[in-house]
C-alpha positions as a Markdown table, in Angstrom:
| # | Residue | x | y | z |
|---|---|---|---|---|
| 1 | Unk | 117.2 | 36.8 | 48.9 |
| 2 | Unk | 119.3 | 38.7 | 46.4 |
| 3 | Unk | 121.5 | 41.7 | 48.1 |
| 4 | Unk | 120.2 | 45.4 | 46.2 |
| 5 | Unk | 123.2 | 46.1 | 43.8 |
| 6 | Unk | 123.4 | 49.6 | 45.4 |
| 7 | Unk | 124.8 | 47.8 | 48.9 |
| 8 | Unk | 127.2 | 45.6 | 46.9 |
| 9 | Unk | 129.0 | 48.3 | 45.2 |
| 10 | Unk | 128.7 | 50.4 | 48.6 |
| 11 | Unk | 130.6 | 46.7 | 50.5 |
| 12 | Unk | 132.8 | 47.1 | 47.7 |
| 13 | Unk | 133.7 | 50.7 | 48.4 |
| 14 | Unk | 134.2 | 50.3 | 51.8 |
| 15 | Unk | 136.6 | 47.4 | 51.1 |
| 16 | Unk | 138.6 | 49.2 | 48.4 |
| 17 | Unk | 138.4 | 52.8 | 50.9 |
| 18 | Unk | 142.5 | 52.0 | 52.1 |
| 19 | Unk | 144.1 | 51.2 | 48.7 |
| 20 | Unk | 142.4 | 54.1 | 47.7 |
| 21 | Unk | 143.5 | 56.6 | 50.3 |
| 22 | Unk | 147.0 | 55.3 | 50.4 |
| 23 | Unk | 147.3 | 55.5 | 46.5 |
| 24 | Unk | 145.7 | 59.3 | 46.3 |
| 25 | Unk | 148.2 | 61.9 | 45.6 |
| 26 | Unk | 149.5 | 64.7 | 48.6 |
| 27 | Unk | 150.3 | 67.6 | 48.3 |
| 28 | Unk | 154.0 | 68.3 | 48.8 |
| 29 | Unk | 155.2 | 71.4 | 50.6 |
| 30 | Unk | 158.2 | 71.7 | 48.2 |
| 31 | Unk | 160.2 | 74.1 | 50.9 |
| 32 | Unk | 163.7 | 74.9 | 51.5 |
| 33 | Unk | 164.9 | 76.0 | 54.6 |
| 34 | Unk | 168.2 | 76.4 | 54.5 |
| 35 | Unk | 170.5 | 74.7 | 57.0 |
| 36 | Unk | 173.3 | 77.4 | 59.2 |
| 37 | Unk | 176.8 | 75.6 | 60.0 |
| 38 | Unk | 176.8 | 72.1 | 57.9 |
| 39 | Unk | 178.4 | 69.2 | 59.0 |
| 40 | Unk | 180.4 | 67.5 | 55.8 |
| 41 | Unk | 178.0 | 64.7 | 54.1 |
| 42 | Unk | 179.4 | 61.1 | 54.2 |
| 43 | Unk | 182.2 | 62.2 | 56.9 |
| 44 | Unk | 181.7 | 59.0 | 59.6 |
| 45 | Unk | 184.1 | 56.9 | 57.5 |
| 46 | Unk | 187.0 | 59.6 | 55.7 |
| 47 | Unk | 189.1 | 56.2 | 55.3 |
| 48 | Unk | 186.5 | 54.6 | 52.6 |
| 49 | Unk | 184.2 | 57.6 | 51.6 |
| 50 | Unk | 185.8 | 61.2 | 51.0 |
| 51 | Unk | 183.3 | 63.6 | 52.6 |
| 52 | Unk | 181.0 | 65.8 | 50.8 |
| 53 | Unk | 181.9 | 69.2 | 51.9 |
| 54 | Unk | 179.0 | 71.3 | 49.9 |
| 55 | Unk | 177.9 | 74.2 | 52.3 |
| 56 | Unk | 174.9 | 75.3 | 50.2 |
| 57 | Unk | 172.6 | 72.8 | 52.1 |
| 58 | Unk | 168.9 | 73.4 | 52.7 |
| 59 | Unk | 166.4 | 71.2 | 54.0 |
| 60 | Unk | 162.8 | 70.4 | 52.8 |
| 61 | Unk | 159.5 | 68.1 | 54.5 |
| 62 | Unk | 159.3 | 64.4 | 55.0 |
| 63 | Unk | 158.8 | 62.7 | 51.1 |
| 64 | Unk | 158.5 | 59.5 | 52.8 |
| 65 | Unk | 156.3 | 59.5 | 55.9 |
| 66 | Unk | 154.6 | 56.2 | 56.5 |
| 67 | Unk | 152.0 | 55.6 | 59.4 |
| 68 | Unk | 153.5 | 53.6 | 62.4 |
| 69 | Unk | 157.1 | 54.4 | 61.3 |
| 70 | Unk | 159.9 | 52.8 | 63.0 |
| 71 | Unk | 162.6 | 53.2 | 60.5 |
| 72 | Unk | 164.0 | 56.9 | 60.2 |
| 73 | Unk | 166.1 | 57.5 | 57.5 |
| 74 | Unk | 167.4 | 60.9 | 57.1 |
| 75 | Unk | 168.5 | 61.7 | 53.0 |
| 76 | Unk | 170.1 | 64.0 | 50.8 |
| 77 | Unk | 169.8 | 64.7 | 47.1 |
| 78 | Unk | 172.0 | 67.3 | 44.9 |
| 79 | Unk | 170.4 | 69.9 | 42.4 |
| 80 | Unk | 171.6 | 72.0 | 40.3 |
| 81 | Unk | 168.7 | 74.3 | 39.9 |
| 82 | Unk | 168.5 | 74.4 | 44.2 |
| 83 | Unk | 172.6 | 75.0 | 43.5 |
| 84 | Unk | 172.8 | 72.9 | 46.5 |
| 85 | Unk | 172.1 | 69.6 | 48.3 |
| 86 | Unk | 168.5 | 69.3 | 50.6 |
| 87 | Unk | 168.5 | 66.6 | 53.7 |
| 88 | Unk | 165.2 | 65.6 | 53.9 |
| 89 | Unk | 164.4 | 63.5 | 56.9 |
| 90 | Unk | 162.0 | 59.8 | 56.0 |
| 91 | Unk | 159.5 | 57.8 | 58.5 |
| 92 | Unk | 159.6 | 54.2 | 57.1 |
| 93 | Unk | 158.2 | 51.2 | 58.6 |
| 94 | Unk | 160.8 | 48.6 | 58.8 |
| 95 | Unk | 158.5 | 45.5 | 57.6 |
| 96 | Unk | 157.8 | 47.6 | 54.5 |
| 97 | Unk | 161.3 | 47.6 | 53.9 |
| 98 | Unk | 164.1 | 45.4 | 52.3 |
| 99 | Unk | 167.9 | 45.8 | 52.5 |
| 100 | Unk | 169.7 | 44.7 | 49.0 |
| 101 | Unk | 173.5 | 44.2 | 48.7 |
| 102 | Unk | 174.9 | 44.0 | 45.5 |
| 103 | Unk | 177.6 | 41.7 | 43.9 |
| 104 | Unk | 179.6 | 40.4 | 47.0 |
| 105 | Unk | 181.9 | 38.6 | 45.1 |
| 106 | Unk | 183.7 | 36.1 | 47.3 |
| 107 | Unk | 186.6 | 36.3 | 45.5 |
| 108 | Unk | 190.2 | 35.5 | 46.8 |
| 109 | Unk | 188.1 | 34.8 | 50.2 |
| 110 | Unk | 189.4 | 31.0 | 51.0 |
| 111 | Unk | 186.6 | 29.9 | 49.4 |
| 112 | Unk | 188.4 | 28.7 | 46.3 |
| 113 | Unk | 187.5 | 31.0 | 43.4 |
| 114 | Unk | 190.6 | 33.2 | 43.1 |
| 115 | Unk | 191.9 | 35.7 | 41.1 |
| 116 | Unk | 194.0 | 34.4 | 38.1 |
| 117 | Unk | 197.4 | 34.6 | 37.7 |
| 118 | Unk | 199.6 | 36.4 | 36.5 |
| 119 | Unk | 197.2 | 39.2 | 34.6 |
| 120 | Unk | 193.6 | 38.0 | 35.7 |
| 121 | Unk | 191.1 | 40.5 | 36.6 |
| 122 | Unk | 188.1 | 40.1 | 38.8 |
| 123 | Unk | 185.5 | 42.1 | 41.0 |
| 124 | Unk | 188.1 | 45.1 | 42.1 |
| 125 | Unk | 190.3 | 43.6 | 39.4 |
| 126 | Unk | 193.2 | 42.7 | 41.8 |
| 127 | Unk | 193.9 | 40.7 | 44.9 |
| 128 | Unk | 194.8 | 43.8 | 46.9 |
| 129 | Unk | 192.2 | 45.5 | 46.1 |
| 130 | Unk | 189.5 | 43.1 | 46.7 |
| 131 | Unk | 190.9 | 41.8 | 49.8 |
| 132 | Unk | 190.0 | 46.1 | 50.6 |
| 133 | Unk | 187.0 | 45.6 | 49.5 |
| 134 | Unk | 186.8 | 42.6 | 52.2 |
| 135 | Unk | 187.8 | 44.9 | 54.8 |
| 136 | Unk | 185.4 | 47.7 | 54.1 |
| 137 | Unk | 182.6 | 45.1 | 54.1 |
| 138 | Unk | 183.3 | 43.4 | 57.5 |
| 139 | Unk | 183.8 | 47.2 | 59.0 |
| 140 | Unk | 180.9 | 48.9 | 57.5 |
| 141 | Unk | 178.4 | 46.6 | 55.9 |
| 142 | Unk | 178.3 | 43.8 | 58.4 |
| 143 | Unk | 177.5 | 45.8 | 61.3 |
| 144 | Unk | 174.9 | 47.9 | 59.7 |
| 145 | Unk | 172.9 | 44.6 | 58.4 |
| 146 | Unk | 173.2 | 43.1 | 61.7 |
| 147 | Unk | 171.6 | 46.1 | 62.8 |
| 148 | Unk | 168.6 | 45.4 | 61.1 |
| 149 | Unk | 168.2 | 41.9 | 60.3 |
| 150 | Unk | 164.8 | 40.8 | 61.6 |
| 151 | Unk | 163.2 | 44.2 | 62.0 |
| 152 | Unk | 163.3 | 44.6 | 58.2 |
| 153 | Unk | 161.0 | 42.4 | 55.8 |
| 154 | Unk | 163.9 | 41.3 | 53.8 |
| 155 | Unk | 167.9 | 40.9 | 53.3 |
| 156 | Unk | 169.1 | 39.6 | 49.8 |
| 157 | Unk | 172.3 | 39.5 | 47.8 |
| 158 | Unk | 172.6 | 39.6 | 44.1 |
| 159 | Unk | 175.4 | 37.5 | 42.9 |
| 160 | Unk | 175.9 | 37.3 | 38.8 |
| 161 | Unk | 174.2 | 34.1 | 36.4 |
| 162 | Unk | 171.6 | 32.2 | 37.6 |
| 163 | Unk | 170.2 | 29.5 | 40.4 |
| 164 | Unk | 172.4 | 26.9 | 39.4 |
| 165 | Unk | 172.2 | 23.4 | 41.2 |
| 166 | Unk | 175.5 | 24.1 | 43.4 |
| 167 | Unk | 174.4 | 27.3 | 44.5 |
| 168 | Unk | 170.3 | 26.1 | 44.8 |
| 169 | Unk | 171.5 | 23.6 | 47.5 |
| 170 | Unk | 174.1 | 26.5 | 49.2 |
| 171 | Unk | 171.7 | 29.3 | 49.7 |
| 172 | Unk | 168.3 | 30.5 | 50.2 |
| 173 | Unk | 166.9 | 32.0 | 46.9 |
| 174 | Unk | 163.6 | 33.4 | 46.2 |
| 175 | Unk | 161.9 | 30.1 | 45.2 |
| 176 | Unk | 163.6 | 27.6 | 47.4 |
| 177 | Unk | 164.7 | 27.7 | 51.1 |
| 178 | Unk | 167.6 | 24.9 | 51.2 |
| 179 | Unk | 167.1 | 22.3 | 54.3 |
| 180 | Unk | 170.7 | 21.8 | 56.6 |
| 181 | Unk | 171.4 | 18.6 | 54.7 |
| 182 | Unk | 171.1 | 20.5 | 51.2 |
| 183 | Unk | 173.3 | 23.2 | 52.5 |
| 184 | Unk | 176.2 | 21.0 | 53.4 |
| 185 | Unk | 176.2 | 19.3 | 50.2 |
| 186 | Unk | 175.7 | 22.6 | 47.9 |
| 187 | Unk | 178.5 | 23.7 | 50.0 |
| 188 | Unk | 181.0 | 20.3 | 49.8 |
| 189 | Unk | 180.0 | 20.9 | 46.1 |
| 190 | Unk | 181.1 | 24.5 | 45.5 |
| 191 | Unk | 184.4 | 24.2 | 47.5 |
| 192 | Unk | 185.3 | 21.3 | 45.3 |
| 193 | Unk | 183.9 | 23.0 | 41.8 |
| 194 | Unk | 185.9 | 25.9 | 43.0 |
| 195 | Unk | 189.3 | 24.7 | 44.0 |
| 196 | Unk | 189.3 | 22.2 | 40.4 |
| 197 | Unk | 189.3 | 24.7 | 38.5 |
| 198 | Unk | 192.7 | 26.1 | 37.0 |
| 199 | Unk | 193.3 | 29.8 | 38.0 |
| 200 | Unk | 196.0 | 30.6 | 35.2 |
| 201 | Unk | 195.7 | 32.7 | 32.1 |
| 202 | Unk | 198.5 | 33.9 | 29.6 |
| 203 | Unk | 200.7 | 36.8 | 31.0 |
| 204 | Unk | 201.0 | 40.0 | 29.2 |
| 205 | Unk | 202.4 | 40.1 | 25.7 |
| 206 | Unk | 206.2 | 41.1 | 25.3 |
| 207 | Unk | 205.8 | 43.3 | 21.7 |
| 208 | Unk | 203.0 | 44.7 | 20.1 |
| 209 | Unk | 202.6 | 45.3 | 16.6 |
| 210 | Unk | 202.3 | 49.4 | 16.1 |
| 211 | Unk | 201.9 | 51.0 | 13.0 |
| 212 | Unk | 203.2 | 54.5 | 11.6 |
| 213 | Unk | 200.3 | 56.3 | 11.2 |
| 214 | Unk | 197.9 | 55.4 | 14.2 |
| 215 | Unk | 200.6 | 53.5 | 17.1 |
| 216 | Unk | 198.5 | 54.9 | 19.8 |
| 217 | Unk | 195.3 | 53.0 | 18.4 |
| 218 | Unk | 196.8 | 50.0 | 17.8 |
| 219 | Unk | 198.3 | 49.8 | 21.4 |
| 220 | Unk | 195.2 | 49.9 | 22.7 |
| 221 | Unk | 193.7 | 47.7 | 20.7 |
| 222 | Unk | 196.2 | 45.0 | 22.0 |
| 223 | Unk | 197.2 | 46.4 | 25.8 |
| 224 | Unk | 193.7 | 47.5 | 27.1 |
| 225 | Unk | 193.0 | 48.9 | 30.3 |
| 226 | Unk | 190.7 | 46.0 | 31.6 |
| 227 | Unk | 190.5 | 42.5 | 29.5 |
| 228 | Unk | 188.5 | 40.2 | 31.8 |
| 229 | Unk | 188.5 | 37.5 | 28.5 |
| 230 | Unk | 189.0 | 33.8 | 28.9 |
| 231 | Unk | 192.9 | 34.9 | 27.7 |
| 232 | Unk | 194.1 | 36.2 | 31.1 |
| 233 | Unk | 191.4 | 34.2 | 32.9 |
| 234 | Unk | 191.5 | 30.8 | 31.5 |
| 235 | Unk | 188.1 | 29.3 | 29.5 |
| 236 | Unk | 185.1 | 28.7 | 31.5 |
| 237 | Unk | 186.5 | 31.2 | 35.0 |
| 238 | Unk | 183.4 | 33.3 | 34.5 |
| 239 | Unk | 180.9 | 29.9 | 34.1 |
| 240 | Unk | 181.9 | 29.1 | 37.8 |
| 241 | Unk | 179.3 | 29.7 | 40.3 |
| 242 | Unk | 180.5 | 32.8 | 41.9 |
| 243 | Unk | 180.1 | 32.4 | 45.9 |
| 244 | Unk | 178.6 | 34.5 | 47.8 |
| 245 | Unk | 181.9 | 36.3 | 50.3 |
| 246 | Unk | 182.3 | 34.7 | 53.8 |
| 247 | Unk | 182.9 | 38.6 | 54.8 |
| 248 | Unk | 179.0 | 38.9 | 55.4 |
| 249 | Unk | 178.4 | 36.6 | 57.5 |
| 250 | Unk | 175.2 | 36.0 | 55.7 |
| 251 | Unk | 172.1 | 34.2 | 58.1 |
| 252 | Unk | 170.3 | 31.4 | 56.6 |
| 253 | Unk | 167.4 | 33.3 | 56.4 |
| 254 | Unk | 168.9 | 35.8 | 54.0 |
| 255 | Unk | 168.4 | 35.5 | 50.2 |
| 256 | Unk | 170.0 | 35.5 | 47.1 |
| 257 | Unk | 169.0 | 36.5 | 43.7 |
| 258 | Unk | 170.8 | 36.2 | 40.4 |
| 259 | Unk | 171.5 | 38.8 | 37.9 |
| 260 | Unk | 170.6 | 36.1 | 34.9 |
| 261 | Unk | 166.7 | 35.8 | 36.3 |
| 262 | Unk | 165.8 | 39.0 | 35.5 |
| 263 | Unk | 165.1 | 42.5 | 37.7 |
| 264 | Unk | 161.3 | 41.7 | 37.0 |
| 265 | Unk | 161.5 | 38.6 | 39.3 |
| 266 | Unk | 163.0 | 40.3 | 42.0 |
| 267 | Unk | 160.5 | 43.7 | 41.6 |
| 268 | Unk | 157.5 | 41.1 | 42.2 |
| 269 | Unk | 159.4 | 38.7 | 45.0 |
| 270 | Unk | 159.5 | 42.4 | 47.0 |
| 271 | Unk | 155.8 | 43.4 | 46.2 |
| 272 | Unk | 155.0 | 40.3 | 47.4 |
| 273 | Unk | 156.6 | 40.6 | 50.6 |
| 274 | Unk | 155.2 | 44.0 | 51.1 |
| 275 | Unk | 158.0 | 46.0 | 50.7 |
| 276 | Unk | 157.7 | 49.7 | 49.3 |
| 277 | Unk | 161.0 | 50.7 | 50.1 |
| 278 | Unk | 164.9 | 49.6 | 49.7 |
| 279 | Unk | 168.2 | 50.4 | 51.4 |
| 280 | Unk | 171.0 | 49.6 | 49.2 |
| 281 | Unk | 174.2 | 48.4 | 49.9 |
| 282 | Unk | 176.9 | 46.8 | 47.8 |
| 283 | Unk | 179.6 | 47.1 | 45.2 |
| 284 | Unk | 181.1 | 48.6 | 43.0 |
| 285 | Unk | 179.4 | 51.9 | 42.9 |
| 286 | Unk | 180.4 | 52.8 | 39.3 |
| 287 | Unk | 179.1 | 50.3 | 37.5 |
| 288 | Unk | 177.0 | 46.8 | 39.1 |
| 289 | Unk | 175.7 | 49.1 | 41.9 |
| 290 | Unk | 173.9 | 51.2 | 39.0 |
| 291 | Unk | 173.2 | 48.9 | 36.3 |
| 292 | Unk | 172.8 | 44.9 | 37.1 |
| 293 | Unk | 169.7 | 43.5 | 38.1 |
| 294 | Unk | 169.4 | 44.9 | 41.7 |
| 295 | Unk | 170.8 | 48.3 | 41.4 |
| 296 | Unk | 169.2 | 51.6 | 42.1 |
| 297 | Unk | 168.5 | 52.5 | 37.7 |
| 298 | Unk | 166.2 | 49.6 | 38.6 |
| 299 | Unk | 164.7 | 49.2 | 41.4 |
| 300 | Unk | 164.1 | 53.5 | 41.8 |
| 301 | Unk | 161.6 | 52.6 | 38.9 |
| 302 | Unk | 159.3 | 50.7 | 41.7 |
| 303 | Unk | 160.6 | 51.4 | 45.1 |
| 304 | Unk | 161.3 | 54.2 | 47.5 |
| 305 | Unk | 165.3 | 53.5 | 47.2 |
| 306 | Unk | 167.7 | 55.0 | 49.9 |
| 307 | Unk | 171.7 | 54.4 | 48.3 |
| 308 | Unk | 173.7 | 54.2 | 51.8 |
| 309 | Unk | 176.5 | 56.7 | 50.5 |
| 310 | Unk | 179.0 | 54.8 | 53.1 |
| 311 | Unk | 178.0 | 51.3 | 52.4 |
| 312 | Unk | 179.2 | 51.0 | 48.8 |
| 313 | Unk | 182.9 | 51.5 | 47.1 |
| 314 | Unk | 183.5 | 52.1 | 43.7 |
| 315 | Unk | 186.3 | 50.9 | 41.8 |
| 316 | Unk | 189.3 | 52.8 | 41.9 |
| 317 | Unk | 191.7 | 52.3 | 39.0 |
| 318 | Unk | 195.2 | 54.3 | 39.3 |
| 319 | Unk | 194.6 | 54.5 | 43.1 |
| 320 | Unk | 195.0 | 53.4 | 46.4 |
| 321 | Unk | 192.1 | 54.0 | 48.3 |
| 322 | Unk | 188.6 | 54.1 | 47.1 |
| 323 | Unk | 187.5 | 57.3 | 48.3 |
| 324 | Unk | 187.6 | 59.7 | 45.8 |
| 325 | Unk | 186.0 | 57.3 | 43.4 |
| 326 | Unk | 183.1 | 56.3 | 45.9 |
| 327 | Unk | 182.3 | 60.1 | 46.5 |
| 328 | Unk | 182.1 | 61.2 | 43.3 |
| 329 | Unk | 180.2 | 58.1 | 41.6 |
| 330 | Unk | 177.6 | 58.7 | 44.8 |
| 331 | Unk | 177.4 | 62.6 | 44.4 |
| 332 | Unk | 176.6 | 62.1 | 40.7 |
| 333 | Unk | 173.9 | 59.8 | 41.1 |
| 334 | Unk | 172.4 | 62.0 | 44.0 |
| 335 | Unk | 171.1 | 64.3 | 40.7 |
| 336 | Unk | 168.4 | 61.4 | 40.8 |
| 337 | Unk | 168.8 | 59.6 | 44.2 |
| 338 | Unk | 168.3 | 59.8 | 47.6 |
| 339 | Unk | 171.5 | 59.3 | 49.2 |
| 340 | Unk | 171.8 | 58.2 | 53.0 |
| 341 | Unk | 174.6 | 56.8 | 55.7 |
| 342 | Unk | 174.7 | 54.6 | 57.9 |
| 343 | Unk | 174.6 | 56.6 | 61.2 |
| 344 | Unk | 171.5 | 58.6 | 59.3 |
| 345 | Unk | 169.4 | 54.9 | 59.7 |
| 346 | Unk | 168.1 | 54.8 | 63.1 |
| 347 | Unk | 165.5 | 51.8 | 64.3 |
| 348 | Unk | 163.1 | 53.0 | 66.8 |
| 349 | Unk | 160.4 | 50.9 | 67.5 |
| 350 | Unk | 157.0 | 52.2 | 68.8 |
| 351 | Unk | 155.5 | 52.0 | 72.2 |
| 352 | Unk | 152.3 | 50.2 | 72.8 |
């Protein structure tokens, strides 16, 4: 017998009735209350973050609220036309949720891919600086992924180029899971692609040629600021398959994704998985952070994306520390962003 059309498009209704709630519109109570005696934004760690000390603060409603939250992460954005920042506090459900950390470099780590001498640049663009880097990852990041890993749907790292065979057989991408075996040889491999290769460039020239009318151009021109070329890095430094850095202490169930494949391969990998939202972590703040395949100008186009203010350094030419150039690269993008910390991210699972 042949079901009546009219109960076939009402099944059909009744199947489609969640997707359709959870994709209609709210209404958002757009109001700012504003907050009495401020604590300074991004204060927990001074040494790595200078705090935000804006005391025009308001705070507005939940924009993120899911049912059955367990992940509450209280954010801030800046605007100008508020002439202030708002906190606004976020109910997230962990498994709906992915942590990205971008471009740990494991560079001048032991693991063999080092900084050329005597002028090479790489990552932070000095040994010094990226062994801080190092430092700022073991104290801040690691803890705060260990936090979470297993209550959260996902934990990937994007590293630059491709899924090449050394690094397929080293770590767990998004379309192969290497066995034991695989991982010992992708990782005999790297250590011995790494440590043949010749970390020497030229050093810096002794004269430049300046003319008369326009010297200043000229020195430029010759003497820039940053020349990652094959001249102070030596041919081929940048084809080597950048590791991923020891100083995460990354699980075998983590994942990572390569900056070559494409931000619309990741976007779908996550959808996949269920995950709606993103906390990102990861360097440099400035620039990869932003603008390589996993940073926040792409995945705020299809996620709910939380930057964790204290879990990302910016690089820091002409100084020592990192924490003026962190702050300010974070309170710029907070014009667009959402803008958390780590102590802000609390895990509280629900009773039965």
């Amino acid at each position: 017998m042949k079901t009546p059309i009219a109960l076939v498009s009402l099944s059909l209704l009744i199947s489609l009735a969640p997707l359709v709630a959870a994709d209609a519109p709210r209404t958002y109570e757009n109001k700012l209350t504003p907050i009495k005696k401020p604590k300074p934004l991004l204060a927990d760690h001074p040494e790595w973050v200078e705090p935000i000390r804006e005391t025009n603060r308001w705070e507005a409603p939940a924009i993120v609220n899911d049912a059955d939250a367990d992940l509450h992460v209280r954010a801030w954005r800046w605007s100008y036309n508020a002439r202030g920042s708002i906190e606004i506090p976020n109910h997230l459900r962990a498994s709906q949720t992915a942590i990205v950390m971008v471009h740990p470099w494991g560079i001048d780590d032991g693991q063999g891919w080092n900084t050329p001498e005597p002028a090479g640049v790489a990552d932070f663009c000095t040994p010094a600086k990226n062994h801080l880097a190092a430092k700022h990852t073991r104290g801040v990041i690691v803890p705060f992924h260990k936090s979470l890993r297993g209550k959260v749907a996902a934990l990937l790292y994007s590293l630059p180029g491709t899924c090449d065979p050394i690094r397929r057989k080293a770590y767990r991408s998004l379309e192969h899971n290497p066995s034991p075996e695989e991982r010992k040889e992708g990782a005999k491999e790297l250590d011995a692609k790494l440590r043949g290769f010749q970390y020497r460039g030229d050093s810096l020239s002794k004269t430049l040629s300046l003319s008369e009318d326009r010297p200043v151009v000229d020195y430029f021109k010759q003497f820039p600021g940053l020349d990652s070329s094959a001249r102070f890095e030596n041919a081929g430094f940048w084809d080597l398959p950048i590791p991923l850095t020891v100083d995460v202490e990354a699980s075998p169930d983590d994942i990572v994704i390569y900056d070559g494949e494409g931000y619309p391969k990741l976007r779908d990998y996550l959808r996949a998985q269920g995950v709606r939202h993103v906390l990102l972590t990861g360097y440099a703040t400035d620039m990869c952070y932003a603008r390589t395949c996993a940073g926040y100008e792409n995945l705020s186009k299809d996620f709910n994306v939380f930057l964790v203010g204290d879990a990302t350094l910016a690089t820091y030419p002409a100084h020592v520390t990192p924490k003026f150039a962190t702050s300010a690269h974070i309170a710029f993008a907070s014009l667009n962003q959402l803008v958390t910390q780590v102590s802000w991210i609390k895990y509280a699972p629900r009773k039965k």
